[in-house]
N, C-alpha and C positions, 0 to 999 in steps of 0.2 A: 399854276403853275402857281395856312397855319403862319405864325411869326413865333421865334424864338429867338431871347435875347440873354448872351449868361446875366449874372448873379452876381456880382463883388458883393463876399459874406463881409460886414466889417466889422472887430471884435472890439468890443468893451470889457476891458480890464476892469474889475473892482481893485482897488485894492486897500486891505484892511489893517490899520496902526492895531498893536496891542500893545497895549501898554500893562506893564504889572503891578499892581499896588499891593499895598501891607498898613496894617496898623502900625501906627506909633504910641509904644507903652508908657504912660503916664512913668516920670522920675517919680521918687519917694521924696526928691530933696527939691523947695521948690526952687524954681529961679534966687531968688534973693539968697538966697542960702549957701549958691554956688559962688564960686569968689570968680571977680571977674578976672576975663582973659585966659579961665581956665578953657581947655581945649574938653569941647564934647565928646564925651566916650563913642568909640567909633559903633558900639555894640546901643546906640542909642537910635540909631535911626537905622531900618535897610536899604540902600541905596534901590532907585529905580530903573527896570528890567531895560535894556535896548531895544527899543525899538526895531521890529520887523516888520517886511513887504514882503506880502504872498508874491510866487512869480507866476507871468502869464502863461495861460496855456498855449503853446503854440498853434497856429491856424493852418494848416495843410492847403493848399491854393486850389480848387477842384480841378479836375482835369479839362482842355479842352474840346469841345463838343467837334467832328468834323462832319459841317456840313456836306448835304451828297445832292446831287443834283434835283432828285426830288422835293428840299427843302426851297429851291429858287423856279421850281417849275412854274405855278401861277404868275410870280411875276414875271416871267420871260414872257409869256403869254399874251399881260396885258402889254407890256412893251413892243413887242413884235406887234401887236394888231393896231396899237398907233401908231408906228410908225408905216403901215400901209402892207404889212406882210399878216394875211388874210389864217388864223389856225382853228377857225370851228368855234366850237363854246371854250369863253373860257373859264377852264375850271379846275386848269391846277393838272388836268390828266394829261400829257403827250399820247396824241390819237395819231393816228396815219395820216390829217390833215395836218397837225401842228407839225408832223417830222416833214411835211411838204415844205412848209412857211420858213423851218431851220434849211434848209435844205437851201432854200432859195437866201436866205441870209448866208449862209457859208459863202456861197457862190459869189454873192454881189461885196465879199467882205476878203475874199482872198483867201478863203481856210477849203481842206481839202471837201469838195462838192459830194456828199452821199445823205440819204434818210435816215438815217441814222437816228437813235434818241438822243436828247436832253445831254449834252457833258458837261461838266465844270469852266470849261474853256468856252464853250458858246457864251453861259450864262451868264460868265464877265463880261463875252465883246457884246451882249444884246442889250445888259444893263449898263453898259459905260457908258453906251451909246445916246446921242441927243437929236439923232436926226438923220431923216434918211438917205439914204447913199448916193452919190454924185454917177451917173453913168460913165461909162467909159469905151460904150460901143455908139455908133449911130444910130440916128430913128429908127426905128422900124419895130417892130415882132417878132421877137426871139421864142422858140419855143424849147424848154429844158425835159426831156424826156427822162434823164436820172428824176429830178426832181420831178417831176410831174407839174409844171406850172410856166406858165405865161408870161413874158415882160411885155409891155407897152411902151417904148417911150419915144416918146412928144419934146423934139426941141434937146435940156439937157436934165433931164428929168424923167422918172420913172412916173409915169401916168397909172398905171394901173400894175400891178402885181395878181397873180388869178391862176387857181386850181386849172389844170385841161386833165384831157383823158385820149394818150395814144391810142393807136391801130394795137388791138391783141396779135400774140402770136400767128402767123400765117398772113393777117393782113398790115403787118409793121407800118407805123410812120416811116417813109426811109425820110434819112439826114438827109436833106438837102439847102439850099439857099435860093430866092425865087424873087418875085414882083408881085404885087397883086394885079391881074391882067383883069379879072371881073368881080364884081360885086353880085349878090341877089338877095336883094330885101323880103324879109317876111320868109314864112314858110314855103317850103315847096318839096316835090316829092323824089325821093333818088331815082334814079333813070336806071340803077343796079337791084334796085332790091325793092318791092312791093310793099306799100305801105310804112316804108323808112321813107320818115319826113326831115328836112334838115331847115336850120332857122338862119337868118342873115349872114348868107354863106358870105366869104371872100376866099377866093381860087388863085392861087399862087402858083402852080405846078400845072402848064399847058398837056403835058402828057398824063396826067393823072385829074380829069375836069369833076371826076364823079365824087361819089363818099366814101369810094372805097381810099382806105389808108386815110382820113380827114385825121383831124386834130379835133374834139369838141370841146367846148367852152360852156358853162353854163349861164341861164339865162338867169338876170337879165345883164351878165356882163358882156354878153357877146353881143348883145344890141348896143351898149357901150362902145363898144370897141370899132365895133362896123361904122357907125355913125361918124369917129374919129381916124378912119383909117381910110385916106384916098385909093384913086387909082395909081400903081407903081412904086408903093409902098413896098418897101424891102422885109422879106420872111424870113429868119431863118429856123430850120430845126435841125437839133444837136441832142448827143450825151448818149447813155443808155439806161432801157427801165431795170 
């Protein structure tokens, strides 16, 4: 998410005196000879040239360069990843993970919430920016399905920021809001589907106990989370993908 800085050309004027010279022709009469207070024949000496200055050449001012958003890409990148907003390697390219991490920065920043690439406008508020965002919802586990990504937060603080992956079409995450009524540590096997295994489950939704329609999280931040997340913890999921 290269550096380029203009150029101030600064120009150096020379500038060169000419001055003109001429001999002066020996008189036939020498001094002594001249009576004094006579006035010197004016055809005696040629007076010297005036003095000229070459003029500068004018400097044309280059034009300015307009940055595009791909010029501020890697740095939004490393900015966004200190500050706790998770986009993959960074290397300067917006991938479908970094448009997750902007996605989830709009949201928590008040700008209009979609995946969208890299604008101008983010890469002002991500660089202005010193520090990560103050909540403004209660504890609990927000889940952003537009964005694709996870909130955590602990107290008045964003604890964790984190990729998920809704239910595909047919088996949709539905929008709902919930409690966590059970926890299951460690692996174990869906009660739907043969050989789908699911990791440190927490069940939110008593009418939907199984993996069908889950949220998944990857490891090891859902061991993260589980570990951090009591019983009657508040869920909610929102948005669209």
């Amino acid at each position: 998410m290269s550096r380029r800085r203009g150029l101030v050309a600064g120009a150096v004027v020379l500038a060169f005196v000419l001055a003109g010279c001429s001999d002066v022709a020996a008189s036939e009469t020498s001094p002594s000879d001249t009576p004094s207070g006579t006035p010197t024949s004016p055809s005696a000496t040629t007076p010297s040239a005036t003095p000229t200055t070459a003029k500068p050449t004018p400097v044309k001012p280059k034009p300015k360069v307009k940055q595009t958003p791909q010029y501020y890409a890697l740095r939004v990148e490393r900015q966004l990843d200190k500050l706790g907003f998770p986009v993959g390697d960074i290397d300067g390219d917006i991938t479908a993970r970094a448009k997750q991490a902007l996605c989830a920065w709009r949201e928590t920043h008040g700008m209009p919430v979609t995946r969208a690439g890299l604008s101008l406008n983010d890469a002002s508020s991500v660089l202005n920016a010193t520090e990560r965002p103050t909540p403004t919802r209660s504890p609990g586990i927000y889940v952003n399905k537009t964005c694709q990504v996870l909130y955590q937060i602990v107290g008045k603080t964003y604890k964790r920021i984190v990729w998920v992956s809704t239910g595909q079409p047919g088996y949709d995450t539905p929008n709902r809001t919930g409690k966590v009524w059970r926890k299951w540590a460690g692996a174990h096997e869906s009660s739907l589907y043969d050989d789908a295994y699911m990791y440190d489950s927490l069940y939110f939704l008593r009418d939907r106990p199984d993996s069908h329609r889950c949220v998944r999280v990857l490891r090891p931040e859902i061991h993260q989370i589980f570990a951090d997340t009591p019983i009657g913890t508040k869920v909610q999921v929102y948005g669209e993908y």
